[in-house]
C-alpha positions as CSV (number, residue, x, y, z in Angstrom):
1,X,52.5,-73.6,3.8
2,X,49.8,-72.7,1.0
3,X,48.0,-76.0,-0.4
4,X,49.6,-74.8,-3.9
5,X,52.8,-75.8,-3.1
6,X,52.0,-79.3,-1.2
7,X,52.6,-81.3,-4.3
8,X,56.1,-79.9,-4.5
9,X,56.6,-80.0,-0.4
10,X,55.8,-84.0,-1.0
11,X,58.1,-84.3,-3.5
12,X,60.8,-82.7,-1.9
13,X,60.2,-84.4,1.1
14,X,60.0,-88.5,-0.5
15,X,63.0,-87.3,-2.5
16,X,65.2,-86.7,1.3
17,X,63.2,-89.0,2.8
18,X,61.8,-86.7,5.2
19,X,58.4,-86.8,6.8
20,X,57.2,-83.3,7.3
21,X,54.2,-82.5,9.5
22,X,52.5,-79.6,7.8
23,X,49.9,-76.7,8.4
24,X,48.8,-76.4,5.2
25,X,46.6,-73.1,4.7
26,X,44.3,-72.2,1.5
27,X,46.5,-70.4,-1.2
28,X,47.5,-67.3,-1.4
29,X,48.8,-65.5,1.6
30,X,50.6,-62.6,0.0
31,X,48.5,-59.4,0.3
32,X,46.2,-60.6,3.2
33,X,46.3,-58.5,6.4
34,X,46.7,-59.7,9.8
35,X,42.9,-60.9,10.8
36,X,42.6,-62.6,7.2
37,X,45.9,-64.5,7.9
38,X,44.7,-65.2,11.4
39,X,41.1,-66.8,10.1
40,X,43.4,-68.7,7.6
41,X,45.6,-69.8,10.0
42,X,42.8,-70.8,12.7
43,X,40.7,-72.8,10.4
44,X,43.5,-75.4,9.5
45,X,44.7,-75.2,13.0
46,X,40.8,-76.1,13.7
47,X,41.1,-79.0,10.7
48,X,44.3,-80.2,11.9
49,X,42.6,-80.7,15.6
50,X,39.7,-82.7,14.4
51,X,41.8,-84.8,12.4
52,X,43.6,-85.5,15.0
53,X,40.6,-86.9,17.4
54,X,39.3,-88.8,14.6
């Protein structure tokens, strides 16, 4: 998911009271090729990890 829609994937989610674990990756995706989704991809993968140890 692109971090434009997060405020709408939170509202969706308190609304079913759901508790979704996201990848969230910088906005937009449309139009990028394969490596730029990749990098995109691998830097909140990379985010997500050092959250995670924190």
């Amino acid at each position: 998911m692109t971090d434009t829609f997060l405020p709408l994937v939170r509202a969706q989610a308190k609304a079913r009271k759901a508790d979704p674990k996201l990848l969230i990756v910088k906005h937009p995706v449309g139009g990028l090729n394969e490596a730029e989704l990749r990098e995109r991809i691998a830097t909140a993968f990379g985010e997500l990890k050092l959250a995670v140890a924190a």
